[in-house]
C-alpha positions in Angstrom: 64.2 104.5 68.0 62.6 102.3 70.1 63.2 100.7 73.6 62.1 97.3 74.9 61.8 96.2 78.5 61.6 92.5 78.8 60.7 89.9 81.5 60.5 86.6 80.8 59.7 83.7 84.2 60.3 86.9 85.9 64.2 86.9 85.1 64.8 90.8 83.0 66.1 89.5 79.8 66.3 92.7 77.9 66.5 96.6 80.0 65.8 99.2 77.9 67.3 97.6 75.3 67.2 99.7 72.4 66.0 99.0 68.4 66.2 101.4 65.2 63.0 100.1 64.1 59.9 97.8 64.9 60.5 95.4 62.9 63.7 94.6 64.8 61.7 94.6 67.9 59.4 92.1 66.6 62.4 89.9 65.5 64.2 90.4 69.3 60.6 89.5 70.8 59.5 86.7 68.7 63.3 84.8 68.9 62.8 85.3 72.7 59.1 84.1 73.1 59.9 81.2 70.8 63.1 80.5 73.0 61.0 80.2 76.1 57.9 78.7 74.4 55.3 81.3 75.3 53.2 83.6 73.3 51.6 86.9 73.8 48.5 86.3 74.8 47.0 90.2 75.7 48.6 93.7 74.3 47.3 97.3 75.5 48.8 100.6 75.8 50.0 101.5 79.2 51.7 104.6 80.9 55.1 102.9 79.9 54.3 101.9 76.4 52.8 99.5 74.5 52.6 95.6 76.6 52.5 92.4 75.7 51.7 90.2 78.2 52.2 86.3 77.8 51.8 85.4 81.9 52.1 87.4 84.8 55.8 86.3 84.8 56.6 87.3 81.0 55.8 90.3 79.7 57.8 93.3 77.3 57.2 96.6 77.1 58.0 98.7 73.6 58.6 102.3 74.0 58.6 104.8 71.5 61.9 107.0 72.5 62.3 109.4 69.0 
């Protein structure tokens, strides 16, 4: 199970919204991103999770939650 947080133009779009798999998260991210017309342009590992950050305004965290 996994668990995105999502911001994107600083407005939360998605709180701890919750997957069964990556590949769904990919699909929820990439639908949103599109949406909005950004992409990710940095990823790394954080205390949180794994980030992708597209601007200082739009970024989503994935969570590995078991």
């Amino acid at each position: 199970m996994y668990q995105v947080y999502g911001i994107v133009n600083g407005v939360t779009v998605a709180s701890n919204k919750r997957f069964s798999s990556l590949k769904n998260v990919d699909k929820y991210i990439s639908k949103v991103l599109e949406h909005s017309g950004k992409e990710i342009e940095r990823e790394y590992d954080s205390i949180w999770g794994h980030e992708l950050v597209s601007d200082y305004h739009t970024r989503f965290i994935v969570s590995y939650i078991g």
